[in-house]
C-alpha positions in Angstrom: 87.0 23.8 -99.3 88.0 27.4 -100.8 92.0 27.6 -100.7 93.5 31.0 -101.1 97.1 32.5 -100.9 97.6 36.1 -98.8 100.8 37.7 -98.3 101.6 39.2 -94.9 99.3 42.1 -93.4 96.5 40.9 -96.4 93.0 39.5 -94.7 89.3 37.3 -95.7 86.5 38.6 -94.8 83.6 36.4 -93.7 80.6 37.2 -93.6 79.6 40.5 -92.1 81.1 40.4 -89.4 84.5 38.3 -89.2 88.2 39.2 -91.3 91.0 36.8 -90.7 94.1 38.7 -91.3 97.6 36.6 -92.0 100.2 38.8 -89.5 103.4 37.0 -90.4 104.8 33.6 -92.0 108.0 32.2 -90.8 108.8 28.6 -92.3 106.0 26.2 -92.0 104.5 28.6 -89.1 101.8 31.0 -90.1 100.3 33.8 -87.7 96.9 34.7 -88.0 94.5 37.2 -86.2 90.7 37.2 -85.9 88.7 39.5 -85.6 84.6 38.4 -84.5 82.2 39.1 -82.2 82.3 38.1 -78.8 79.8 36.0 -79.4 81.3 33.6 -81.8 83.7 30.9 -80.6 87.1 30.8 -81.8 88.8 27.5 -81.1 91.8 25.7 -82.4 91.1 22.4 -84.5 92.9 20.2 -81.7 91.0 21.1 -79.0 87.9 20.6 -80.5 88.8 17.1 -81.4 90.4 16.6 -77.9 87.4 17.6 -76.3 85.4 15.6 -78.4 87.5 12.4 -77.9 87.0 13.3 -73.3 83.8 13.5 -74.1 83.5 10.2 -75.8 85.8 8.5 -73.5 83.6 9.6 -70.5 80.2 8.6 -72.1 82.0 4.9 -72.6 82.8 5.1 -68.5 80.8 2.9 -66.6 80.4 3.8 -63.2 78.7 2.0 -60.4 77.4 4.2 -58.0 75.3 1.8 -55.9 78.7 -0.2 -54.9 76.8 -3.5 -56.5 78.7 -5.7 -58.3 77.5 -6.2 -61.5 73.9 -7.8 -62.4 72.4 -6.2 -59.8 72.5 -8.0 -56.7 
């Protein structure tokens, strides 16, 4: 992992084609912007694992949809 320190209105570029700019810190809080093509997906860490964990739950989901009981008969 690459840690680096910006002061306000200071940015990273990645790549080509995205810059991460810091906008403000207040506290513990810091607000960044993002700038990217529409094509890349932006998502915050906690709904990715939030999704992921639905997702998981619903694959363990066993559903009957025959209305047999169990073993078939």
């Amino acid at each position: 992992m690459l840690v680096l320190s910006r002061r306000t209105n200071q940015a990273i570029h990645i790549g080509d084609d995205i810059v991460l700019t810091v906008l403000s810190v207040r506290g513990d809080q810091v607000r960044l912007g993002i700038q990217a093509p529409d094509e890349v997906t932006v998502l915050r860490d906690e709904l990715v694992v939030s999704v992921a964990e639905e997702n998981a739950a619903a694959a363990a989901t066993v559903i009957d949809v025959a209305g047999l009981p169990r073993g078939g008969r």
